[in-house]
C-alpha positions in Angstrom: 70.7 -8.6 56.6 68.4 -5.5 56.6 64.7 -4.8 57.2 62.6 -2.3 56.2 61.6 -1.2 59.7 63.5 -0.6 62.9 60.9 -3.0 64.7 61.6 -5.8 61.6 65.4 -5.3 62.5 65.2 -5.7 66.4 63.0 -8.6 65.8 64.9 -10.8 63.8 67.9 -10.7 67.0 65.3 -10.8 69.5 66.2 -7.7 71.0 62.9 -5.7 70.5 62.2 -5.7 74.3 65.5 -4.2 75.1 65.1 -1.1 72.5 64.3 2.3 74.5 60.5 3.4 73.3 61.1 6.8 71.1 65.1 6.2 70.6 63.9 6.9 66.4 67.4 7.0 63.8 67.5 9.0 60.9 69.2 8.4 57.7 73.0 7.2 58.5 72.6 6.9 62.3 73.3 4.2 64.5 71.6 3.5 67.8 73.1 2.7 70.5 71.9 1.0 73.8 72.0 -0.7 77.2 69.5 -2.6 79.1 69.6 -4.6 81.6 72.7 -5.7 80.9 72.9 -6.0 77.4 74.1 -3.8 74.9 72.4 -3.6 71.6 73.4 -1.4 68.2 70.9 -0.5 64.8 72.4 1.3 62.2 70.3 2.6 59.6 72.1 3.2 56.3 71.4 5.8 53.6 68.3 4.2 51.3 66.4 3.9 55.1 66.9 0.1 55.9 68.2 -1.3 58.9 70.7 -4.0 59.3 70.1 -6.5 62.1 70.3 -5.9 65.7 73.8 -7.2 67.5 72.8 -7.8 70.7 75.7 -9.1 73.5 76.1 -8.4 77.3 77.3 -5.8 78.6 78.5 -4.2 81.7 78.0 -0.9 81.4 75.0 0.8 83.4 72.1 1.5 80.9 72.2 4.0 78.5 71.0 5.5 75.1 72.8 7.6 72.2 72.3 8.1 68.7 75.6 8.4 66.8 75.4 10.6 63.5 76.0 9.8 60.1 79.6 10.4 59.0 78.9 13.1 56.4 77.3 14.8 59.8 80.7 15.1 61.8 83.3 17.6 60.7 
């Protein structure tokens, strides 16, 4: 399913607490994260939706990244 705002799309997998404040996607990108143990991926797709939040533990130390859209890597 996607929403029309990152916030709609963290929401709706109850996962807004565990989203790093300014981690922003652009067109094509998909966020990635780990917080307190669980690990939690947004992708934004071309039109500027973004799907729903899949959220499952982890055990990996915390982290962020933002992985580019595929017509960025060569």
């Amino acid at each position: 399913m996607f929403h029309p705002t990152l916030n709609q799309a963290l929401e709706a997998a109850d996962a807004v607490h565990l989203w790093p404040l300014g981690l922003n996607l652009r067109y094509g990108e998909t966020g990635q994260a780990v917080t307190d143990g669980q690990f939690v991926s947004v992708y934004r797709d071309e039109r500027g939706l973004y799907e729903t939040a899949i959220v499952y533990a982890s055990a990996c130390d915390n982290f962020q990244r933002v992985l580019p859209a595929a017509s960025e890597v060569l």
